[in-house]
N, C-alpha and C positions, 0 to 999 in steps of 0.2 A: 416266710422265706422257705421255699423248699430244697433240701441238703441229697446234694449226689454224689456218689460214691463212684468215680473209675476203677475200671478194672484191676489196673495195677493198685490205687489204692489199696483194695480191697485184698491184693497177693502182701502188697507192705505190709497191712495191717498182721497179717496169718503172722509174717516176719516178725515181729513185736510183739506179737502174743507168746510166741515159741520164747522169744529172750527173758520173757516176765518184767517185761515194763509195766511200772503201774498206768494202766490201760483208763483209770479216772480221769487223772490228769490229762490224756487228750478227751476224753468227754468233756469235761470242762470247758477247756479252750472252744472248742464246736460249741458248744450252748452261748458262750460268751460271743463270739463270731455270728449265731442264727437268731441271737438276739439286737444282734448289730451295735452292741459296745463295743467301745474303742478298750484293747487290750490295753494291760499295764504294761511299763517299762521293762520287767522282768524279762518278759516275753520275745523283745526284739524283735517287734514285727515290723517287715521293711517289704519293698515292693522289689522284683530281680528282674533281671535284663538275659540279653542273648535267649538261646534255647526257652526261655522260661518267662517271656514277655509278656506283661499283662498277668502275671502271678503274683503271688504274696508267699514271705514264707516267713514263718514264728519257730520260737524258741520252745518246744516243751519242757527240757532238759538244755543243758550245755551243749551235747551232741545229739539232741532228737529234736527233731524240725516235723515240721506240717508245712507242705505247698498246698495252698490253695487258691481261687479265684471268685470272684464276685461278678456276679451282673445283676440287673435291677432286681432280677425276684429270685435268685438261687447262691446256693452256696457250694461250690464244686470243689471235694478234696480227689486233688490229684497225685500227691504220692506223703510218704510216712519213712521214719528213718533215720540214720544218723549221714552226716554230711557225706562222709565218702562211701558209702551206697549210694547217696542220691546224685552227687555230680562227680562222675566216673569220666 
């Protein structure tokens, strides 16, 4: 499965580095995702509607989320962040 990173992900991520999130723990999650296991419960991975149709979004933290998207052979993170960054 090959794993792509959008732009904005990529400005999120700068966002989250600056904060000093531990930066593992989304590796993780992406390894467990491009390995195509099903997340544990912790995670609260759920599929979103409106704006974000056809996304998924997980739990890193209480308030730090991963969207991301699937299709047959890629893994596409589309943004990084805590809830209200992400839906403004």
């Amino acid at each position: 499965m090959n794993l792509i990173y959008t732009t904005q992900f990529k400005k999120d991520y700068k966002k989250i580095k600056k904060q000093q999130k531990n930066l593992s723990k989304l590796k993780s999650v992406i390894e467990k995702l491009l390995s195509q296991k099903k997340l544990e419960p912790k995670y609260r991975d759920h599929s979103l509607s409106g704006n974000f149709k056809n996304h998924r979004e997980c739990h890193i933290e209480p308030d730090w989320i991963l969207i991301y998207r699937k299709t047959k052979d890629e893994l596409i993170l589309e943004r990084t962040g805590s809830h209200s960054d992400l839906f403004k």
